[in-house]
C-alpha positions in Angstrom: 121.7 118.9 110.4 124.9 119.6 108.2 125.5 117.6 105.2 128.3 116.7 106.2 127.7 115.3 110.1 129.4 112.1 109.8 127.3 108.9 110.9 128.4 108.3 114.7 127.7 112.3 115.5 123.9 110.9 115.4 123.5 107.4 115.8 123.7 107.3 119.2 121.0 109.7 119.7 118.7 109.6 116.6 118.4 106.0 115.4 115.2 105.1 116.3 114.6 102.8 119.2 114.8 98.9 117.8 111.0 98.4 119.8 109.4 101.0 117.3 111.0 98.4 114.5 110.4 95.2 114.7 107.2 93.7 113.5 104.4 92.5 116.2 104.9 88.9 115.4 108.9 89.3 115.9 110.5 86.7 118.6 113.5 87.2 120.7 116.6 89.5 119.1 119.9 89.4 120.2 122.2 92.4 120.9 124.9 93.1 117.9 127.6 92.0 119.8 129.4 89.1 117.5 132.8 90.8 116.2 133.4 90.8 112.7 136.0 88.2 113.0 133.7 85.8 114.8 131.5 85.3 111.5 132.5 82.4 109.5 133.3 82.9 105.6 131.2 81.1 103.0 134.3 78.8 101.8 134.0 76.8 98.2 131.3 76.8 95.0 129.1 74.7 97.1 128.4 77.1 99.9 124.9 78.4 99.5 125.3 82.5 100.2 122.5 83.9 102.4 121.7 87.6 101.8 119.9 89.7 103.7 118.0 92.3 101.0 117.7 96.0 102.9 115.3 98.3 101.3 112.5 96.7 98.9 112.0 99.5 96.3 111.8 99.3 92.5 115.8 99.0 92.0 116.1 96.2 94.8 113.1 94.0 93.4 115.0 94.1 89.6 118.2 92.9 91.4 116.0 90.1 92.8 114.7 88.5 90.0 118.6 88.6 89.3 119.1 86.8 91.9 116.6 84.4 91.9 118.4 83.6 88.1 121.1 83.5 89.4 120.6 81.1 92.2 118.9 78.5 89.0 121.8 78.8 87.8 124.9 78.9 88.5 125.5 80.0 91.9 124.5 78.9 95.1 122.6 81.8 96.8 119.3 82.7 98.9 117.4 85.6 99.7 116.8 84.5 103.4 115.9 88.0 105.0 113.7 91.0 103.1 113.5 94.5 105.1 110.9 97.6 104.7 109.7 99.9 106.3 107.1 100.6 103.5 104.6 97.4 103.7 103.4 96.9 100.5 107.3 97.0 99.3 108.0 93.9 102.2 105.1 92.0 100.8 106.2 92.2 97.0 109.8 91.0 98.5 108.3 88.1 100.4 106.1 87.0 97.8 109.1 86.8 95.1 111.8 85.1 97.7 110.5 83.5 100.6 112.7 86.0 102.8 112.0 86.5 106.4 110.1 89.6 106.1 111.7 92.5 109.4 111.9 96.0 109.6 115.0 96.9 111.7 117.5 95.9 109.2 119.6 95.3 112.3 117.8 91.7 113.1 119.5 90.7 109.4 122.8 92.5 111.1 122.1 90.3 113.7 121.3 86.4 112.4 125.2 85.0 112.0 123.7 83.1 109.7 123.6 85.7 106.9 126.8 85.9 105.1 125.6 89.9 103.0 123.4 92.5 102.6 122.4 94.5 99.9 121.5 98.0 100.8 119.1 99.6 98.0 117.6 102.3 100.3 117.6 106.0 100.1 120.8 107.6 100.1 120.6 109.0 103.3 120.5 105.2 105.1 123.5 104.2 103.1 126.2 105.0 105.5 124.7 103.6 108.7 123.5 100.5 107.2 127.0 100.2 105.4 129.1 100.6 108.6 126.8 98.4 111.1 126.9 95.9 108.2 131.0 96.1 108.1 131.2 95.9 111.9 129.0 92.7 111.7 131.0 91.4 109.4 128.6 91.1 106.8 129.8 91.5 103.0 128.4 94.4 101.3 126.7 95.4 98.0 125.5 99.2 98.5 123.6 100.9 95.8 125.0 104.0 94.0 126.5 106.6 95.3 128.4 105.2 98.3 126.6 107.6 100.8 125.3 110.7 101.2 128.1 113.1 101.9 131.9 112.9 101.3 132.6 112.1 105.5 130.1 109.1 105.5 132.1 107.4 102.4 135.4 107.9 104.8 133.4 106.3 107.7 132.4 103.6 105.1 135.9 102.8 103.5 137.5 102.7 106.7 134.7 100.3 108.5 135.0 97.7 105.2 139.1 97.5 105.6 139.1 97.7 109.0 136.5 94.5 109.3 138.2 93.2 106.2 134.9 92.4 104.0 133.9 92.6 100.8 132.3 95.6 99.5 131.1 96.2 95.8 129.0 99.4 95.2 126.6 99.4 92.6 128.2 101.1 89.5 128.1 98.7 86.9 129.3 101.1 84.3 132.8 100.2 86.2 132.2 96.5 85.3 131.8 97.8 81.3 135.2 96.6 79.9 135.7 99.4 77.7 136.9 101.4 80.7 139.4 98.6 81.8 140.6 98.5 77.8 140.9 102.5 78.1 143.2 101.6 81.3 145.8 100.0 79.4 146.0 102.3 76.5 146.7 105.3 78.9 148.9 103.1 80.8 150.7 102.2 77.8 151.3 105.8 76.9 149.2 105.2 74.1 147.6 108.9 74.1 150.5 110.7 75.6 149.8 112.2 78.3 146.4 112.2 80.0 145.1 116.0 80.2 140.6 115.4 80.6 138.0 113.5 80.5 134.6 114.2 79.2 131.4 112.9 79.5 127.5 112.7 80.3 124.3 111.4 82.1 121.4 112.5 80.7 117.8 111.8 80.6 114.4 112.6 79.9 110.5 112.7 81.0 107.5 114.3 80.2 106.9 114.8 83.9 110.0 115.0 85.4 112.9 111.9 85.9 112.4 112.2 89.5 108.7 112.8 89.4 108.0 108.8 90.2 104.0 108.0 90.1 102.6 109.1 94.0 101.4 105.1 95.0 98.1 104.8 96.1 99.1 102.9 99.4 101.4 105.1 101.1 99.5 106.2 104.7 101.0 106.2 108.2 99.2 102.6 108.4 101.6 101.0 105.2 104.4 103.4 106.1 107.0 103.8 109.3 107.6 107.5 108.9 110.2 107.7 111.4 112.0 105.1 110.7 111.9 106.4 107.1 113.6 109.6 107.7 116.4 107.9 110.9 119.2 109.9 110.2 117.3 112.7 108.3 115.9 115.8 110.2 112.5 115.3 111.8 109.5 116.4 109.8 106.1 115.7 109.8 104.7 113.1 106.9 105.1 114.2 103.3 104.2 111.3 100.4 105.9 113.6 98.4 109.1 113.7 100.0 108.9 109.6 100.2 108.0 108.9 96.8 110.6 111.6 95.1 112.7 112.1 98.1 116.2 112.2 94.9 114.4 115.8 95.0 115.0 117.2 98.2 118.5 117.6 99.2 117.9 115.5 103.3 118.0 112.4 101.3 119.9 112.7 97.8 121.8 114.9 95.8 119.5 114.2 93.4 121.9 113.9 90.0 124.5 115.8 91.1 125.2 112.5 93.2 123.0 109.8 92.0 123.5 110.2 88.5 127.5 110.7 88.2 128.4 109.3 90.3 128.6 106.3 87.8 130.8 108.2 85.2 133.6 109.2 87.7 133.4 105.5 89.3 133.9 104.0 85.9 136.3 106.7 84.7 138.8 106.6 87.7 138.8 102.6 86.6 140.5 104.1 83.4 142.8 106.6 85.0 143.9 105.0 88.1 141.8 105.6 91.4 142.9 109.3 93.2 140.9 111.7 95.3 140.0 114.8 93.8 142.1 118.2 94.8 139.4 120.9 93.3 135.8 120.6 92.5 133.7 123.5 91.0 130.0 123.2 89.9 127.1 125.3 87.9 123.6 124.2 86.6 120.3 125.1 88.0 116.5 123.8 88.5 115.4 124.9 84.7 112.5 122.8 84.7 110.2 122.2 88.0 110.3 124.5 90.5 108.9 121.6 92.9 112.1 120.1 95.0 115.4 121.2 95.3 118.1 119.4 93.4 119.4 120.5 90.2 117.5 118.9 86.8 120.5 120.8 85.1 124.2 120.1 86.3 127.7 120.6 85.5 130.9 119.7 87.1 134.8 119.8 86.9 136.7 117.8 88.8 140.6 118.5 89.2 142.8 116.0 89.6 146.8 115.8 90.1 147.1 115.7 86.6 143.9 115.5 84.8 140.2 117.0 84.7 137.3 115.9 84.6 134.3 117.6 83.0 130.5 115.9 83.4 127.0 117.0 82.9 124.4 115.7 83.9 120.7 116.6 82.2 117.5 115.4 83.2 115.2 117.2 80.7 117.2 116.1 77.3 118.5 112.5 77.3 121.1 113.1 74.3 124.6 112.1 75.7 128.1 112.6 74.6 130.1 109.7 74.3 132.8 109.2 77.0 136.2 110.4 75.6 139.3 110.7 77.2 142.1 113.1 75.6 145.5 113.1 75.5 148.1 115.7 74.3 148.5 112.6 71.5 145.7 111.3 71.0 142.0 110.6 71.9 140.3 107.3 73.2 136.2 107.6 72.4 133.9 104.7 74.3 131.4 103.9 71.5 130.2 100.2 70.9 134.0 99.7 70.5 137.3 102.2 71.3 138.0 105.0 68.4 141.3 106.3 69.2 141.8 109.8 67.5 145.6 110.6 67.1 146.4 113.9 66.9 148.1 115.5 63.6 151.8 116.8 65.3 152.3 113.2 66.5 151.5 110.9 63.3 155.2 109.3 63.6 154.6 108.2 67.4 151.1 106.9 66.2 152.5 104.9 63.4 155.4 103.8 65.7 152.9 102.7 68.7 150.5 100.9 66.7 153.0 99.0 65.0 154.1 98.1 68.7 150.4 96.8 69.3 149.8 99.5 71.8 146.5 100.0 70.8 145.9 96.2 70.8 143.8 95.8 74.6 143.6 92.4 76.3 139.5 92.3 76.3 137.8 90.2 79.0 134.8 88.3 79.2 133.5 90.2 82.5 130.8 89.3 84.7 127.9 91.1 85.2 127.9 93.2 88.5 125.6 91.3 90.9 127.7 88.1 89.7 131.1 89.4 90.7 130.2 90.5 94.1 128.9 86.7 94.5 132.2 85.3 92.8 134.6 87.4 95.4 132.5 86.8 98.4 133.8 82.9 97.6 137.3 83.6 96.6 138.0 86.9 98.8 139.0 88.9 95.9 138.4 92.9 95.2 135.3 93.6 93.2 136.0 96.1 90.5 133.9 98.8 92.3 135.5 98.2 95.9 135.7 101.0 98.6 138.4 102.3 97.6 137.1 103.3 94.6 133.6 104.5 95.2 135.2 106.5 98.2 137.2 108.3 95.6 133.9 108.8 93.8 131.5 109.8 96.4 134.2 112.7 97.6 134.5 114.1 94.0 130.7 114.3 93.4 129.3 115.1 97.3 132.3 118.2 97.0 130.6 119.2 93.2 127.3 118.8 95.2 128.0 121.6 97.8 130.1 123.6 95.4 127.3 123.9 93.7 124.8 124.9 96.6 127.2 126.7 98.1 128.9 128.8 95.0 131.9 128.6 95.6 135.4 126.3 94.5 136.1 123.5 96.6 139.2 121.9 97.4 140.5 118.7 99.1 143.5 117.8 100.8 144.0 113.5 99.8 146.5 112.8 102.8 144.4 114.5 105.3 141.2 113.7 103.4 140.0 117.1 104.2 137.8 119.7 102.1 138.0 123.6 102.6 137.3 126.6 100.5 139.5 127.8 97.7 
């Protein structure tokens, strides 16, 4: 299946029969047939929020204990529905919330009881669980990166607008304020012109980042294979592939995608959301010659008016500090901003500091999780909204297969089309 086969080429024909799903002891389940519109909104601070958690993994069961602080505190929210495929995973997520334990994620789609999901599956589940959730009129939390390819984060943008719900994906580097400081110094021509953008995501293991610890209770008896793999090509059972499936290119683009995807998220909050117009990519597999995605990548990302430049390392976990230059100056994200003017412009430095260009508004910003709650009550844009980690997922899915396929890739933004250079 091409990388780029867009959700509704296959759902039709490969999503696997709702029977094979649901667990023995399931009752009755409707058809999805409620319109988006029909769902009520959870109106006022006294609403309690129902969320339906899809996908039970490591990163889903930290965002529970979140929530389950959260909901002793300040906000009003429940856990009501858990879904797995992987049992021991479903049981961890009962035990901890009570949930309704399923596994068709579409009986959560389903109850209009359930105001949002959070999707913390594999990558390659993002975009039809994203979409059916839109078109239920669910609001959305989807873990980073948006999707798998670059045509599944269109189908995913256009189904959140078009259902008009709230959708926050799970880059919390873009809810660090530095980023938003950064914002108004470039948008108060404090650096001159913007010309790149630089920046890392590294990090390091004596066995490998991806090379998670093979469980002891994966077997066809703990595990639904099939409905594992859904959208991915057929295969027969592989524990590896499950357990370190950000290796093999059906499910993940390993770090070429999961990993920076955060640092162009966060770094198109600074510069102003656009769509990429050329992505090239290098790097290699320089240290396991198990799996297929890169442990070593590079990419440059073109813009209008601006670059991009990331790496991403995953056997040496020393990182450059995001810095953004300017043909005036430099902005450096350390604990705090360093701005770096450069020596031909001294008088406009002098002149704009004594303006208080350099002096940022700083805000007080809630953590990620706690946003999404906050706008699902007042109806407002999360900081990471589709907009932006559309914008995202196209620059880094293009840097993906420019690197697979060697070769320059460009993209049209009013067509939001990609073709060879």
């Amino acid at each position: 299946m091409s990388l780029s086969k867009s959700v509704s080429d296959w759902r039709s024909s490969m999503l696997p029969n709702r029977r094979d799903f649901l667990l023995s002891s399931a009752g009755t389940v409707s058809a999805l047939a409620l319109p988006a519109a029909s769902y009520g909104r959870v109106q006022g601070a006294n609403e309690r929020i129902r969320i339906g958690l899809i996908g039970c993994g490591p990163y889903a069961i930290s965002d529970l204990y979140l929530f389950i602080w959260l909901r002793r505190t300040s906000h009003n929210c429940q856990v009501s529905h858990v879904c797995d495929v992987f049992t021991p995973h479903l049981d961890i997520a009962v035990a901890k919330t009570n949930g309704l334990p399923v596994q068709d994620y579409r009986r959560i789609l389903d109850d209009k009881n359930v105001d949002a999901v959070m999707i913390a599956t594999p990558d390659h589940w993002h975009a039809t669980m994203a979409v059916d959730a839109a078109n239920a009129g669910k609001d959305i939390y989807l873990e980073a990166p948006m999707a798998r390819t670059w045509k599944e984060a269109i189908e995913i943008h256009d189904a959140v607008q078009k259902n008009n719900v709230i959708f926050q994906c799970g880059s919390q580097l873009c809810s660090d304020d530095r980023y938003h400081q950064v914002k108004q110094i470039i948008d108060g021509g404090g650096i001159g012109r913007l010309l790149y953008v630089q920046s890392s995501f590294n990090r390091n293991s004596r066995v490998g980042f991806f090379n998670r610890r093979i469980w002891d209770d994966v077997s066809s008896k703990t595990l639904d294979w099939k409905a594992w793999l859904g959208p991915a090509p057929a295969r027969d059972f592989d524990i590896e592939r499950f357990v370190r499936w950000r290796k093999y290119w059906d499910y993940s683009g390993g770090n070429a995608t999961n990993s920076i995807f955060h640092n162009v998220a966060a770094q198109l909050i600074a510069t102003g959301v656009s769509l990429p117009r050329r992505v090239s990519s290098g790097g290699g597999r320089y240290l396991d010659d198990t799996g297929e995605t890169p442990d070593t990548f590079f990419s440059t990302i073109d813009y209008e008016n601006f670059s991009f430049q990331i790496t991403s390392c995953l056997g040496n976990e020393q990182e450059s500090p995001p810095a953004f230059f300017g043909h005036e100056g430099s902005v450096k994200l350390l604990e705090s901003l360093q701005i770096v003017r450069e020596r031909f412009f001294s008088k406009e430095y002098q002149e704009r500091e004594a303006e208080g260009r350099f002096n940022v508004v700083q805000n007080a910003r809630p953590d990620h999780v706690r946003q999404w709650l906050e706008s699902i009550r007042n109806r407002q844009r999360p900081v990471c909204d589709e907009s932006v980690a559309q914008a995202a997922m196209i620059a880094v899915h293009l840097g993906e297969l420019s690197y697979r396929q060697s070769r320059v890739l460009s993209f049209n933004a009013d067509t939001r089309q990609a073709s060879n250079s």
